[in-house]
PASEMI-896485 format. One record per residue: x, y, z of N, C-alpha, C in turn; residue number from 1. Coordinates in nm, 3 decimals. Layout:
<rs>
n.u X, n.v Y, n.w Z, ca.u X, ca.v Y, ca.w Z, c.u X, c.v Y, c.w Z, nr NUM
...
</rs>
This chain:
<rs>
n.u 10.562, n.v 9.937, n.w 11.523, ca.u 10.667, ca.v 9.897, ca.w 11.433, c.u 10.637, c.v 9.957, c.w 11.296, nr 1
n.u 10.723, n.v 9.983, n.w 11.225, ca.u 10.736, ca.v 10.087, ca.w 11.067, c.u 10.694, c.v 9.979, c.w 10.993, nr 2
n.u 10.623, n.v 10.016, n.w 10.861, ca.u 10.584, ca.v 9.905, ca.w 10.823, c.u 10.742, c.v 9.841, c.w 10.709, nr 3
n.u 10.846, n.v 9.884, n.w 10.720, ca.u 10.967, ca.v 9.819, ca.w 10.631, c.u 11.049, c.v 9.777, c.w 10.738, nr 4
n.u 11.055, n.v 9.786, n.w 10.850, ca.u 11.059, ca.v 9.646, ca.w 10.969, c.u 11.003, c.v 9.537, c.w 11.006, nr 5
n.u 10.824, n.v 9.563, n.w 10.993, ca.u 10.727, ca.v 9.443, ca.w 11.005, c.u 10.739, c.v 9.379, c.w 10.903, nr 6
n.u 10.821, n.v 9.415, n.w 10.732, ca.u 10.758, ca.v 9.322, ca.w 10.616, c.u 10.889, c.v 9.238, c.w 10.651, nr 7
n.u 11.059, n.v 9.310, n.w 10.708, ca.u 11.168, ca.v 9.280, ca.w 10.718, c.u 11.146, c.v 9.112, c.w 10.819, nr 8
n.u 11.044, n.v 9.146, n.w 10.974, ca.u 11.033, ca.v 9.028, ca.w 11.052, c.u 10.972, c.v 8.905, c.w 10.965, nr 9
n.u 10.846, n.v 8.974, n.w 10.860, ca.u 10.799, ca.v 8.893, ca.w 10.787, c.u 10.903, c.v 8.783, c.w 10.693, nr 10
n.u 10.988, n.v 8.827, n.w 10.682, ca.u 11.084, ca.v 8.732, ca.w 10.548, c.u 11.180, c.v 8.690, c.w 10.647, nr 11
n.u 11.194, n.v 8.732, n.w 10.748, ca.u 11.299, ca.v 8.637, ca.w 10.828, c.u 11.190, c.v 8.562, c.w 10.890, nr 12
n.u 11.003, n.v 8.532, n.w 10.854, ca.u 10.940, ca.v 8.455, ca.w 10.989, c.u 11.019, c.v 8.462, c.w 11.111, nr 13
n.u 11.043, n.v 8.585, n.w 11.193, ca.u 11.016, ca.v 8.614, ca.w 11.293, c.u 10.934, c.v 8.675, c.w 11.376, nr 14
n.u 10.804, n.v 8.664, n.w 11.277, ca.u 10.661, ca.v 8.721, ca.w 11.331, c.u 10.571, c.v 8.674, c.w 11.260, nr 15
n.u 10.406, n.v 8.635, n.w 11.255, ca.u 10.311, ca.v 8.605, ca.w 11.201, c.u 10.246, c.v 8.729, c.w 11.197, nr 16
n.u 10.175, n.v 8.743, n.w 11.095, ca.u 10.110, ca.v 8.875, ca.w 11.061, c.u 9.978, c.v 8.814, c.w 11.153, nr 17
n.u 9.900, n.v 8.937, n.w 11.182, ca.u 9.791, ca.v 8.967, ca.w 11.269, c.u 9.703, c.v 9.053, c.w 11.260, nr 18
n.u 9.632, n.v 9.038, n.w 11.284, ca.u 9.491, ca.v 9.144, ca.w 11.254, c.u 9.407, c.v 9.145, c.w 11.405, nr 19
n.u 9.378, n.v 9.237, n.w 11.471, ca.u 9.299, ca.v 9.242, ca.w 11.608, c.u 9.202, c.v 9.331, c.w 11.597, nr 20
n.u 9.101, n.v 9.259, n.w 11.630, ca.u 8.936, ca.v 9.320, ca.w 11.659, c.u 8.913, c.v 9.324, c.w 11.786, nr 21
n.u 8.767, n.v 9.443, n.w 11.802, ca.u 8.714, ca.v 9.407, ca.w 11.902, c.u 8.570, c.v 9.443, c.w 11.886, nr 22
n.u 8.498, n.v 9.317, n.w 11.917, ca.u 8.378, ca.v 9.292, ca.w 11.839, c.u 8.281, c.v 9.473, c.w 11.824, nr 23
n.u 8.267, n.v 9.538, n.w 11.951, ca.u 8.215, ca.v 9.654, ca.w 11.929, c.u 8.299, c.v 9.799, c.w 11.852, nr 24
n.u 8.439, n.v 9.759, n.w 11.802, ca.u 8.501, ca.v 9.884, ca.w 11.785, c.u 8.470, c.v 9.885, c.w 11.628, nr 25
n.u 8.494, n.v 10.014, n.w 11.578, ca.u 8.502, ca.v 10.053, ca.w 11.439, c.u 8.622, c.v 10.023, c.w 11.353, nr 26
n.u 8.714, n.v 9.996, n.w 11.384, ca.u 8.849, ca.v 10.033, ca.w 11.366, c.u 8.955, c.v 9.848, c.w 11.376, nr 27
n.u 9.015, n.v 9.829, n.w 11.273, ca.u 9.103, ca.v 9.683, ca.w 11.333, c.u 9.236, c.v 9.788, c.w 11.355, nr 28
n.u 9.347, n.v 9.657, n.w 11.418, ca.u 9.477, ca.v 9.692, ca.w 11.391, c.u 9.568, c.v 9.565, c.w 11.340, nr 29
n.u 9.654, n.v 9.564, n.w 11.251, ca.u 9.759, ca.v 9.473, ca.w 11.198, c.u 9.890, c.v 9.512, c.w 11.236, nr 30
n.u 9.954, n.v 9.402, n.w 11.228, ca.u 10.076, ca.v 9.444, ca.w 11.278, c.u 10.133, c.v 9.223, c.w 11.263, nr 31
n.u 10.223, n.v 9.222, n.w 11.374, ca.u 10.298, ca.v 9.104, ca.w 11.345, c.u 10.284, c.v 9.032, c.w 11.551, nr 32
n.u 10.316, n.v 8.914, n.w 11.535, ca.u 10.286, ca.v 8.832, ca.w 11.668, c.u 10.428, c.v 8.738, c.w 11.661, nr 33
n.u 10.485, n.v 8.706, n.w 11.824, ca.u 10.603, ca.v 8.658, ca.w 11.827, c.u 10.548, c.v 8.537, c.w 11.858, nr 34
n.u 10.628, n.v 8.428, n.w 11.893, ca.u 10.617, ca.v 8.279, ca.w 11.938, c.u 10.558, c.v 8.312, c.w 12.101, nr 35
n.u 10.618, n.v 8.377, n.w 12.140, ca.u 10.581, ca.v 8.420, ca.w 12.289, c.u 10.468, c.v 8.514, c.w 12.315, nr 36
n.u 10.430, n.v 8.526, n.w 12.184, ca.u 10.224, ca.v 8.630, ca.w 12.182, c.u 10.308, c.v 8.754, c.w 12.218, nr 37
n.u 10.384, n.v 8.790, n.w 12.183, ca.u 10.423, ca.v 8.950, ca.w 12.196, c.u 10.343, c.v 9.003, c.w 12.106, nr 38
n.u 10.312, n.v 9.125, n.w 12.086, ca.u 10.251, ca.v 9.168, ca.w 11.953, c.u 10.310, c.v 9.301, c.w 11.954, nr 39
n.u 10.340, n.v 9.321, n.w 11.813, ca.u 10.424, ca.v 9.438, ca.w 11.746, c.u 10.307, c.v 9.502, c.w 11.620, nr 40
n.u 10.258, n.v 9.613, n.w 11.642, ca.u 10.132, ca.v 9.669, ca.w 11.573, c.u 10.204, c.v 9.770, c.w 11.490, nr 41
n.u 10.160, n.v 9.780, n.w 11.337, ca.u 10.216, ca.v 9.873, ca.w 11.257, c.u 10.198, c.v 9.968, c.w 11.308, nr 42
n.u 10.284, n.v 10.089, n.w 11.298, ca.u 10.292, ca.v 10.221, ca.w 11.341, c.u 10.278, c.v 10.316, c.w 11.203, nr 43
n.u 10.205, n.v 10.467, n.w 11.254, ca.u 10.220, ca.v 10.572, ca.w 11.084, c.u 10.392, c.v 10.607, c.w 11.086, nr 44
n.u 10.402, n.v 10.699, n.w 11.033, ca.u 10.517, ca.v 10.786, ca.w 11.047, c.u 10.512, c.v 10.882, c.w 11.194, nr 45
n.u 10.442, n.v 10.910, n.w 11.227, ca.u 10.457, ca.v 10.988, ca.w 11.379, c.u 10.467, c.v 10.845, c.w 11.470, nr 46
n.u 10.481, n.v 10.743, n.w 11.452, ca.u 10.451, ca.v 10.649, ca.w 11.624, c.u 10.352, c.v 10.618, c.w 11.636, nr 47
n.u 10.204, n.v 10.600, n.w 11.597, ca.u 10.107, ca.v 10.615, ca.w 11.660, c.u 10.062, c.v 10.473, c.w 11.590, nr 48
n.u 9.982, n.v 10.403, n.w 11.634, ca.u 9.948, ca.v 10.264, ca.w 11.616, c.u 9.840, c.v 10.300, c.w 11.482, nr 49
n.u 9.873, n.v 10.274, n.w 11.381, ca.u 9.796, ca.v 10.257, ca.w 11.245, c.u 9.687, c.v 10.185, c.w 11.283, nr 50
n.u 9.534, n.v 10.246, n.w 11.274, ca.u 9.411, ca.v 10.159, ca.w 11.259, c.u 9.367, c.v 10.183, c.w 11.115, nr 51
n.u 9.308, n.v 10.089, n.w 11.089, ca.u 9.230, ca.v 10.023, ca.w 10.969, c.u 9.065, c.v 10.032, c.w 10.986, nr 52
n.u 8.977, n.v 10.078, n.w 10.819, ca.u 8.860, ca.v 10.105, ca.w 10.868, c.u 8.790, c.v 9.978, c.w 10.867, nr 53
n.u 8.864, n.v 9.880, n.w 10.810, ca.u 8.785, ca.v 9.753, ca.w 10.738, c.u 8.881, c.v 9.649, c.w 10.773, nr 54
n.u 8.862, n.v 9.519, n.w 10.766, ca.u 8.981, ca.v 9.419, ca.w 10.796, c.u 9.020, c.v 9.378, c.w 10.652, nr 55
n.u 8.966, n.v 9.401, n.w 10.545, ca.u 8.998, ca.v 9.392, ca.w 10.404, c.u 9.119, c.v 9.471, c.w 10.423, nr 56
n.u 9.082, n.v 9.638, n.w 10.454, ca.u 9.184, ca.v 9.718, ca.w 10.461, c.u 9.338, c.v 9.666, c.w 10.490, nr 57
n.u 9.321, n.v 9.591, n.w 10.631, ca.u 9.431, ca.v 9.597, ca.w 10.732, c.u 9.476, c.v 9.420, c.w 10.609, nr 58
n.u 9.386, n.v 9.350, n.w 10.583, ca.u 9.430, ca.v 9.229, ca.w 10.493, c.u 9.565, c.v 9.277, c.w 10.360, nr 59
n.u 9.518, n.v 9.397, n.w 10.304, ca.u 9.569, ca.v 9.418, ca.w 10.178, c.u 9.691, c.v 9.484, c.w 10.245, nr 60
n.u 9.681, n.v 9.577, n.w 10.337, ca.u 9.856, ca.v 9.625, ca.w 10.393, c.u 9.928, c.v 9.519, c.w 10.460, nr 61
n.u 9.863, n.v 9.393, n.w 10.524, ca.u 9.981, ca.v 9.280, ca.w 10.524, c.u 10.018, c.v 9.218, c.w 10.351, nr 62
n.u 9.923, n.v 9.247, n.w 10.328, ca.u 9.956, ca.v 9.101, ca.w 10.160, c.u 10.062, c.v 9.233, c.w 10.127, nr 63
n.u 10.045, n.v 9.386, n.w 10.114, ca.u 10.154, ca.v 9.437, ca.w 10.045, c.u 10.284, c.v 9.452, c.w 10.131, nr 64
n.u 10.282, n.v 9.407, n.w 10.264, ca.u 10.398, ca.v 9.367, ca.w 10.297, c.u 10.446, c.v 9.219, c.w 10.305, nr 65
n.u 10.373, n.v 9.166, n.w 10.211, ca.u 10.484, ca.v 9.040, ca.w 10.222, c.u 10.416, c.v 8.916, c.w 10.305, nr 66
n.u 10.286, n.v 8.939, n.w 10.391, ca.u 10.242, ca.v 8.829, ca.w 10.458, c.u 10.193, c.v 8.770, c.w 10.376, nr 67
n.u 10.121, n.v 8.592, n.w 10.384, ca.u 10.022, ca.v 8.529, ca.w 10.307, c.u 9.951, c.v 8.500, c.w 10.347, nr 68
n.u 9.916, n.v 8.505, n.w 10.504, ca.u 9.836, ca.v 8.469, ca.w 10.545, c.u 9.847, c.v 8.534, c.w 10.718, nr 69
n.u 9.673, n.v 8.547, n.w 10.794, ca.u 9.706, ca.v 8.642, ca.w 10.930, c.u 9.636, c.v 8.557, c.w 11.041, nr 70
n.u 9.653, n.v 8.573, n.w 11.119, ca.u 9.572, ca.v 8.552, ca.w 11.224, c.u 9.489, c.v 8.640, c.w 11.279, nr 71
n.u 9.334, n.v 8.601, n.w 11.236, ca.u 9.239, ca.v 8.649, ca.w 11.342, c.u 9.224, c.v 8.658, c.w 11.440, nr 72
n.u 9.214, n.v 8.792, n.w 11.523, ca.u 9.180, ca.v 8.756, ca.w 11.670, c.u 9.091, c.v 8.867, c.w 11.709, nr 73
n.u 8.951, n.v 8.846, n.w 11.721, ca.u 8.865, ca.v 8.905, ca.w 11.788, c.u 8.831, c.v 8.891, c.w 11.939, nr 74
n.u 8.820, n.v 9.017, n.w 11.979, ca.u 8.775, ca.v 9.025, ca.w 12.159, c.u 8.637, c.v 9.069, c.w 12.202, nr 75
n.u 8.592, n.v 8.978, n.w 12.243, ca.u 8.459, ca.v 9.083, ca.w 12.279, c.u 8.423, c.v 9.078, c.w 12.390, nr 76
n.u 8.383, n.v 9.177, n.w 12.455, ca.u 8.320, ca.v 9.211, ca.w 12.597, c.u 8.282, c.v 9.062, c.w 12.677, nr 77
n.u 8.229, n.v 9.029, n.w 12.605, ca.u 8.196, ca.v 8.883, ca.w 12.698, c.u 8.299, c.v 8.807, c.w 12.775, nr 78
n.u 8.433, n.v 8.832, n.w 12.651, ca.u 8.550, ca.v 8.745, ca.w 12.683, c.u 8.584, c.v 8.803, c.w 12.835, nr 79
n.u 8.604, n.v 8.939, n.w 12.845, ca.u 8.636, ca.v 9.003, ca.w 12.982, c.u 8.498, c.v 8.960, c.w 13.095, nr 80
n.u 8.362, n.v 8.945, n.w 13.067, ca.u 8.307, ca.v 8.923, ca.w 13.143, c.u 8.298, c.v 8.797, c.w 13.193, nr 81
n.u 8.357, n.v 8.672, n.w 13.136, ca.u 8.360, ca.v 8.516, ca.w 13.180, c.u 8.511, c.v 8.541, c.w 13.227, nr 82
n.u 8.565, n.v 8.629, n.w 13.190, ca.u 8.724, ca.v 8.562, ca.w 13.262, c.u 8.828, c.v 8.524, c.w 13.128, nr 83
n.u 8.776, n.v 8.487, n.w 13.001, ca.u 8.855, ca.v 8.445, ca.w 12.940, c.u 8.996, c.v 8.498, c.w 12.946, nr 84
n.u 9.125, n.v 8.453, n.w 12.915, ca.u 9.253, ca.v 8.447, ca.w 12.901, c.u 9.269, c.v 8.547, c.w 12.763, nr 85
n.u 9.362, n.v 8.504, n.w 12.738, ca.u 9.399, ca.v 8.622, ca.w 12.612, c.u 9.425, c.v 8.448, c.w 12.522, nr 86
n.u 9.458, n.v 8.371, n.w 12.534, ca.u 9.481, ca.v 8.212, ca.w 12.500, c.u 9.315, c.v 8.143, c.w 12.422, nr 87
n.u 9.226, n.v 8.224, n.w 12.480, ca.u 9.072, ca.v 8.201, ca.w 12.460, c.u 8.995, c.v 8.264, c.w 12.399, nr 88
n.u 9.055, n.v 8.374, n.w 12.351, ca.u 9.027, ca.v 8.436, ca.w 12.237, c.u 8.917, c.v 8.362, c.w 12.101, nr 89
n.u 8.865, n.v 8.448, n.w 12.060, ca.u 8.828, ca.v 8.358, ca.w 11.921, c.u 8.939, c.v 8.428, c.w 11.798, nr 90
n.u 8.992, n.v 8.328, n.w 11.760, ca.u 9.168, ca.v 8.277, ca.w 11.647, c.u 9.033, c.v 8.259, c.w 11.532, nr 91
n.u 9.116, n.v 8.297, n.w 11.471, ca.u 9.135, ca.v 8.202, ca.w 11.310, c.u 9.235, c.v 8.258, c.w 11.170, nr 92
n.u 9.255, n.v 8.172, n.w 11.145, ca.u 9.384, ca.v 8.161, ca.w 11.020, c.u 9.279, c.v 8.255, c.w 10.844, nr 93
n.u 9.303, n.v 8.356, n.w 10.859, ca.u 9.290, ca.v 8.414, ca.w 10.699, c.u 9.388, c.v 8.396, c.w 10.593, nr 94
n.u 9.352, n.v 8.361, n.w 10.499, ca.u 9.441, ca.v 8.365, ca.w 10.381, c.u 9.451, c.v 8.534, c.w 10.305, nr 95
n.u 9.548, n.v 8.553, n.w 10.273, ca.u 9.518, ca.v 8.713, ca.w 10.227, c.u 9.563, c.v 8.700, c.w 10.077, nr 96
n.u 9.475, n.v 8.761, n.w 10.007, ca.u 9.486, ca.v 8.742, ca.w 9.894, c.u 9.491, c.v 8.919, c.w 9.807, nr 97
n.u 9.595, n.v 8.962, n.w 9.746, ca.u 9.595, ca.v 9.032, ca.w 9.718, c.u 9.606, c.v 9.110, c.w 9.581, nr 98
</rs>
């Protein structure tokens, strides 16, 4: 999603801003999450899913679109090795301050 569509879902709250890790990667991604866990990930100008080098990074391009706050969600290898769900995740609520 462009990021002047994701700030657009943002002011109608038809998406929660988001931030996704994965405990061994270099790289986050932000983007926006539906009621139904859809997830819609900022895109550059070619299509291609915008990664972030830092989660500060990916924090300050939601606060300059308009979010106030994201949801954490980190994955890590373990989660795939017990079975966890995508529901079992480790969450948490950031405030973004910009």
């Amino acid at each position: 999603m462009q990021a002047t569509e994701l700030k657009m879902q943002f002011e109608e709250q038809n998406l929660v801003a988001v931030i996704l890790s994965y405990a061994d990667s270099n790289h986050y991604l932000a983007g926006g999450v539906d009621t139904q866990g859809n997830y819609y990930l900022l895109e550059n100008r070619k299509g291609s899913t915008e990664t972030f080098n830092s989660m500060r990074e990916a924090e300050v391009t939601l606060a300059e679109l308009g979010a106030e706050s994201a949801i954490f969600e980190m994955e890590t290898a373990y989660d795939e090795m017990i079975g966890n769900s995508k529901n079992e995740r480790c969450k948490m609520m950031v405030h973004l301050v910009h």
